[in-house]
C-alpha positions as CSV (number, residue, x, y, z in Angstrom):
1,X,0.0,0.0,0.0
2,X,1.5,3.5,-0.9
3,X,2.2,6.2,1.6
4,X,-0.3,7.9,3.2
5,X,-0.1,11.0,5.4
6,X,-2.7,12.6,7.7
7,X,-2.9,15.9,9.4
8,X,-3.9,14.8,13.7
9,X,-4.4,17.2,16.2
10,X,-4.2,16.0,19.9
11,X,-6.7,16.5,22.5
12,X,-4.8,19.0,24.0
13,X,-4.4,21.0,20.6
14,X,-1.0,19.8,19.0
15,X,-0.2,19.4,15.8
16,X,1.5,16.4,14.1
17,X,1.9,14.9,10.9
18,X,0.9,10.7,11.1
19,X,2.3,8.9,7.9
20,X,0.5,5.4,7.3
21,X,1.7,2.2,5.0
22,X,0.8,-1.8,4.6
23,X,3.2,-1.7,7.9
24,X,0.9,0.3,10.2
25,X,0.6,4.4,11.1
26,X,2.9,6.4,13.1
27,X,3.6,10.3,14.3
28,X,6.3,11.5,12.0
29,X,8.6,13.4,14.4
30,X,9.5,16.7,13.8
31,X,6.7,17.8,11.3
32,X,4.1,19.8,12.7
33,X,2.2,20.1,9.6
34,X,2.4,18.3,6.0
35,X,3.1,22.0,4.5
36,X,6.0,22.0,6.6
37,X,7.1,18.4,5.6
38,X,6.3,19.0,1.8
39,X,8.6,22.4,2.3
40,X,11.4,20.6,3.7
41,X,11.5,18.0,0.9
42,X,11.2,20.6,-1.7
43,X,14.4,22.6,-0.4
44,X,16.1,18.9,-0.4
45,X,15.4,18.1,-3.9
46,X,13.7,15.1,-3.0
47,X,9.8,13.9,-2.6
48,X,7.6,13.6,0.3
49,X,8.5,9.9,1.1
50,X,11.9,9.9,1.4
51,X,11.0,13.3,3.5
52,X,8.7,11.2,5.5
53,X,11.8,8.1,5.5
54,X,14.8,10.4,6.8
55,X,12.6,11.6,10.0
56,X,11.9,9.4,13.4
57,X,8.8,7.6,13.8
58,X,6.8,8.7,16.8
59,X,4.0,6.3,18.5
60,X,2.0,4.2,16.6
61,X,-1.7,5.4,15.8
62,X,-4.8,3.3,15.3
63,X,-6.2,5.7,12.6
64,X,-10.2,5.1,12.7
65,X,-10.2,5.8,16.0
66,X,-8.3,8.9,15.5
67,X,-11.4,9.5,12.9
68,X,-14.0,8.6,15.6
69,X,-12.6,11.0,17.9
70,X,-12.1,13.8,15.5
71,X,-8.9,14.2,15.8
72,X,-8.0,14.4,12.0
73,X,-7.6,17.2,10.2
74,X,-7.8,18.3,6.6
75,X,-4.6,16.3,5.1
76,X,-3.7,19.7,3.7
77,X,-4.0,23.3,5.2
78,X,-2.2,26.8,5.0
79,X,-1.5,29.0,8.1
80,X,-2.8,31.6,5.9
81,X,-6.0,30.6,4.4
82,X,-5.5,33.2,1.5
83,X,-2.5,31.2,0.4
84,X,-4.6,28.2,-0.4
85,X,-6.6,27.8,-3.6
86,X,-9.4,25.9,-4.7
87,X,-9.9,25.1,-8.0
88,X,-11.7,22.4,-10.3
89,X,-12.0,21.1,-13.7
90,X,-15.9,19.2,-15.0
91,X,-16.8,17.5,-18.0
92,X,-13.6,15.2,-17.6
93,X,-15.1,12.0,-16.8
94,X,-16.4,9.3,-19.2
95,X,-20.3,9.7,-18.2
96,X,-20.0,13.1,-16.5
97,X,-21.5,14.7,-19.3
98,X,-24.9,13.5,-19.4
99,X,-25.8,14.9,-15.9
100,X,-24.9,18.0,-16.9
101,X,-26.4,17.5,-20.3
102,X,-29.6,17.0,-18.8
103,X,-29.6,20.2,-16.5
104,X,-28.3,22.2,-19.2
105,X,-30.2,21.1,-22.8
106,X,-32.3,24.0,-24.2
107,X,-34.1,22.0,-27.0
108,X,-34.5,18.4,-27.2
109,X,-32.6,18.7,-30.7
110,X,-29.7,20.7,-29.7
111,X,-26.2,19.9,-28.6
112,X,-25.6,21.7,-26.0
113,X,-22.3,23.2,-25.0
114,X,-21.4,21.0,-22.0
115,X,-21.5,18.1,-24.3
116,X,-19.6,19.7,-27.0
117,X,-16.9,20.5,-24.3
118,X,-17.4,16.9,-23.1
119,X,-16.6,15.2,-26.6
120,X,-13.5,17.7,-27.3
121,X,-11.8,16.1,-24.1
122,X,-12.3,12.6,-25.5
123,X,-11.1,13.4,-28.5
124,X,-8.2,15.4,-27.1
125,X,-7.9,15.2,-23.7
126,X,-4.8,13.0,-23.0
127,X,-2.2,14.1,-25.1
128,X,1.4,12.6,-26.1
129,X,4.3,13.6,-23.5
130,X,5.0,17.1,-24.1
131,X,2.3,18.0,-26.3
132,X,-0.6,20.2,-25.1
133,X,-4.1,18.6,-25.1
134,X,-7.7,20.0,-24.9
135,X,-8.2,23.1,-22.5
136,X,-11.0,21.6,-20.3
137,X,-13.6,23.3,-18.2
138,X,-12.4,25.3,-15.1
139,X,-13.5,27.0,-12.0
140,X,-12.6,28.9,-9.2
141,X,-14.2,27.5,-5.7
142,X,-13.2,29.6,-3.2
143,X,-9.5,29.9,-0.9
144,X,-8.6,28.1,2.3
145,X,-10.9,29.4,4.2
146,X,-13.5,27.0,2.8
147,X,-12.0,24.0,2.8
148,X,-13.6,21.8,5.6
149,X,-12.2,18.5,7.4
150,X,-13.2,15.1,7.7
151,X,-16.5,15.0,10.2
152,X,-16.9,18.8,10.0
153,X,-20.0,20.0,8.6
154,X,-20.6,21.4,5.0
155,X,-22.2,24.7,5.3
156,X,-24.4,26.1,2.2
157,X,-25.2,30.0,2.4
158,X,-28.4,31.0,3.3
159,X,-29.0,32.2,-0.2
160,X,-28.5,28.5,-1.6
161,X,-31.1,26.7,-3.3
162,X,-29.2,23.5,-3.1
163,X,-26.4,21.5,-1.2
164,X,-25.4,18.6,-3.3
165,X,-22.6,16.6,-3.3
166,X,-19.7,15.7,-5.4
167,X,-17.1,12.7,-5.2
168,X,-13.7,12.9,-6.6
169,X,-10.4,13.2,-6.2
170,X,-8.2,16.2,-6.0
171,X,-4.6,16.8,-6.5
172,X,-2.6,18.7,-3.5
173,X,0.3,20.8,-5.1
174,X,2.5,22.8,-3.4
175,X,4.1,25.7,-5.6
176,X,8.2,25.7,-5.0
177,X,10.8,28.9,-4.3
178,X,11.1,29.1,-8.5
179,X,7.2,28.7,-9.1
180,X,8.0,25.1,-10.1
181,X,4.4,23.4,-9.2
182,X,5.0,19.7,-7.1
183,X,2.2,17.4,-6.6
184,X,2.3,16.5,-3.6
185,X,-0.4,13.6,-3.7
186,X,-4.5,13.1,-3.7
187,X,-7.0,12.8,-1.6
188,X,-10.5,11.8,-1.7
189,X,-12.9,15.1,-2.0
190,X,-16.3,16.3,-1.6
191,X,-16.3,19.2,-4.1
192,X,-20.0,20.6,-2.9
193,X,-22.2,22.7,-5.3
194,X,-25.2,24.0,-5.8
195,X,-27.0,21.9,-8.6
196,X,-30.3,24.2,-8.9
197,X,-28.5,26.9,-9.1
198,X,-26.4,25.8,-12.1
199,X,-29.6,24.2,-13.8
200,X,-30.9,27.3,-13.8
201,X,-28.6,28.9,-16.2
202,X,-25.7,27.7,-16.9
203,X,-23.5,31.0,-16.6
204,X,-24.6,31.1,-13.3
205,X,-22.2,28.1,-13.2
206,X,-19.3,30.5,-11.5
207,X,-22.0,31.2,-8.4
208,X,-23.0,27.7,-7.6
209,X,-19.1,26.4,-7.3
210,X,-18.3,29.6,-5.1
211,X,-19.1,27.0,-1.7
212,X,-17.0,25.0,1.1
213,X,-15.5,21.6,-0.1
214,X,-14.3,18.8,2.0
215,X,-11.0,16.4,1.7
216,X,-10.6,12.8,3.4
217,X,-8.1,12.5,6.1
218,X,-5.8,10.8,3.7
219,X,-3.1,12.4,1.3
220,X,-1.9,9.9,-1.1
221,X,1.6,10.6,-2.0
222,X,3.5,9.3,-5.1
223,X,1.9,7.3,-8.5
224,X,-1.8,8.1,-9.2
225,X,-4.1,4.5,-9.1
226,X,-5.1,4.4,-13.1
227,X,-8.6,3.3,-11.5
228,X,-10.2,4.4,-8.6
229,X,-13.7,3.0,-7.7
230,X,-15.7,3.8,-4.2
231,X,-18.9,4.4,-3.0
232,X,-21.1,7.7,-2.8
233,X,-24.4,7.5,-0.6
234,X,-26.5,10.1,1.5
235,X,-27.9,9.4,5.0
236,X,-30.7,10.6,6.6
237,X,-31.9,10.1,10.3
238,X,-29.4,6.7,10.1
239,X,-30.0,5.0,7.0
240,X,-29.2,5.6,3.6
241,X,-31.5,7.7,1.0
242,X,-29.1,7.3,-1.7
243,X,-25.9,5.5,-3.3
244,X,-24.2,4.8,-5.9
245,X,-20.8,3.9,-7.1
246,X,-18.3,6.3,-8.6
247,X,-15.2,6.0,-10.6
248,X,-12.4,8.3,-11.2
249,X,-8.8,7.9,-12.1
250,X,-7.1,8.3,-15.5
251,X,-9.1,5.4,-17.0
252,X,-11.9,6.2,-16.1
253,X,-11.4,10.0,-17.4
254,X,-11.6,12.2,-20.5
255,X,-8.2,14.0,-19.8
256,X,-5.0,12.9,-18.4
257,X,-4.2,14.4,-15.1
258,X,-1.2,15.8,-16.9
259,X,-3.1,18.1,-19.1
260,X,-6.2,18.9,-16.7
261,X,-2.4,20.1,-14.6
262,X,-0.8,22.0,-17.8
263,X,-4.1,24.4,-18.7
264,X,-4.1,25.3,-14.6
265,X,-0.3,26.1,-14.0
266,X,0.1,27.9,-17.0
267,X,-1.3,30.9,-15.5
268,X,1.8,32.9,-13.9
269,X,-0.4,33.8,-11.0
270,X,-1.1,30.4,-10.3
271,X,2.6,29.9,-9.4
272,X,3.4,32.0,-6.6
273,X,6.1,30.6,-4.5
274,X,4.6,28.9,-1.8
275,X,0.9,28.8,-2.3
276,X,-0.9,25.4,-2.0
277,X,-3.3,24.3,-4.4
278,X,-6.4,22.2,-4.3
279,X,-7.7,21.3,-7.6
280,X,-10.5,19.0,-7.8
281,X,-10.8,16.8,-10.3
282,X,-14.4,16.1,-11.4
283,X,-16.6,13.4,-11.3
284,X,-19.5,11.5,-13.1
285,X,-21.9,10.7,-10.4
286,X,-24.4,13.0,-8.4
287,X,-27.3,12.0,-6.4
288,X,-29.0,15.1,-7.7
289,X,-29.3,13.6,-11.5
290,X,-31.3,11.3,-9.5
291,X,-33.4,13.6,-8.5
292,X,-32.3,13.4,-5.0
293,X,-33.1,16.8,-2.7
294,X,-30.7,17.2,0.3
295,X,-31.9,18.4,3.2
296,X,-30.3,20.2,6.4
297,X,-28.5,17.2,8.6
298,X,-27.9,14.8,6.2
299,X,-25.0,12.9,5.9
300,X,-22.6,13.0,3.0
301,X,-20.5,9.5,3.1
302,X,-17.9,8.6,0.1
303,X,-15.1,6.4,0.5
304,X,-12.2,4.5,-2.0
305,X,-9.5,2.2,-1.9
306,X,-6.7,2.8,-1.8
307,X,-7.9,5.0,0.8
308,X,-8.6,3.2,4.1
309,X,-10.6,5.7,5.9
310,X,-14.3,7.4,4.3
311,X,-14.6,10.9,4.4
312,X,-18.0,12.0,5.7
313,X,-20.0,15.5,6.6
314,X,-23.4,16.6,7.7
315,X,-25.0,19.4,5.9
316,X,-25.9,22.2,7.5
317,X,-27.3,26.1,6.2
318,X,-25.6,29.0,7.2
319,X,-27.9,31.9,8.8
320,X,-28.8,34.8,6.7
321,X,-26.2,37.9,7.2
322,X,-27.7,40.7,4.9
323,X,-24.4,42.3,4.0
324,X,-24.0,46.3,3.7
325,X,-22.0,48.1,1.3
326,X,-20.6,51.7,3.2
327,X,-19.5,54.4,1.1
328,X,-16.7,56.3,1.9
């Protein structure tokens, strides 16, 4: 099993890094956080596991019941939240387009525009080494201030006319002193948007991606799984409403990572020294092309070999904050 690192803070507020393998789970000693640790191995020239090797290994951990006691953190943070950026890419799944053509088809006739994008990434999504393939869709989500943990809950605005979930991957990167990006692994990732909102025009797009997302407790480090398959469902009062499996990974996707990676680094102001990214990856499978409705205190649950642990959070709305615009 590859390595895995989680972010763990004590009950007494410390911070550590744990690192996990086939062998077991263990403190890393001397990382406080795995920004710090994925610093360090930058400025040595080497990745995060032989980072992860060259330190002392503290206690052992039994990692669910870490999870159980909420101990784990987001396997990724930024001690300032501005310096973290949440981005995504759609339309880069094999299926994910016919979700999205459904919400978005203005006559029964037409193609529309998602699934025009959709078949230019199939057609030139995963280019040859060194070659540059088809730009896909992007968005901006938001900055570290809405990235949520494992167990925390996923807050919608009070304005939002949905909370719906969506289960993925994402890629952690970490940009170096020279603006070099490094991916530093993936994690599993609830990237959370509001469906009706989209559906109801699709410019409005931008608006309905603009919410809090959630990563696993699990960072992935070194060689992407070509196929990831886990399970999404909802639960409400105890029992699941809803679920379904999902796939990601690059067989199971319309672009390569490598090219979804080239059209987002090659903005210069996406490779400022030190900033972290998040950049989630898409995904095929929503409960609300089912026709599925969240409601406040349900239960968002997806989990994935090779991750060991599921990431889940309740839903919750946040109160209304009329906002007023002063003149000076």
């Amino acid at each position: 099993m590859a390595l895995r690192l989680l972010q763990h803070r004590s009950a007494a507020g410390a911070r550590s890094v744990i690192a996990a393998d086939e062998s077991g789970a263990w403190i890393v000693k001397g990382a406080g956080s795995v920004y710090d640790l994925a610093t360090r191995a930058v400025a040595a020239g080497h990745g995060l596991a032989a980072e992860v090797a060259a330190c002392e290994r503290g206690d052992a951990v039994d990692l669910a019941a870490e999870l159980a006691a909420g101990r784990l953190l987001s396997p990724v943070d930024h001690a300032d939240p501005a310096h973290l950026i949440m981005t995504g890419t759609g339309l880069t799944h094999l299926g994910s387009a016919e979700g999205r053509d459904k919400m978005h088809k203005a006559a029964a006739e037409a193609q529309t525009d998602s699934m025009r994008m959709f078949l230019e990434g199939v057609e030139g999504g995963k280019p040859a080494m060194g070659e540059t393939g088809q730009q896909p869709e992007w968005f901006y989500k938001g900055d570290g201030s809405g990235l949520v943990g494992p167990g925390e809950a996923l807050t919608m605005p009070h304005f939002a006319q949905d909370g719906g979930e969506e289960p993925e991957l994402a890629g952690v990167y970490l940009i170096g002193p020279d603006g070099t990006p490094h991916r530093l692994g993936l994690t599993l990732a609830n990237e959370f948007s509001d469906h009706v909102t989209e559906r109801h025009n699709y410019l409005w797009l931008a608006h309905s991606k603009l919410r809090q997302a959630a990563l696993g407790p699990e960072l992935l480090v070194g060689t992407p799984p070509e196929h990831v398959e886990g399970m999404s469902r909802i639960v409400r009062n105890g029992a699941a409403i809803w679920e379904k499996p999902f796939l990601s990974g690059e067989a199971n996707m319309s672009h390569s990572l490598a090219n979804l990676e080239a059209h987002h680094f090659k903005y210069d102001l996406f490779r400022r020294p030190g900033d972290i990214h998040v950049h989630f990856f898409g995904t095929a499978t929503l409960s609300f092309a089912d026709e599925v409705r969240t409601q406040v205190g349900d239960v968002f649950e997806i989990g994935a070999a090779p991750f060991t642990l599921p990431l889940r959070n309740p839903l919750a709305r946040a109160a209304s904050a009329p906002v007023v615009v002063k003149v000076l």
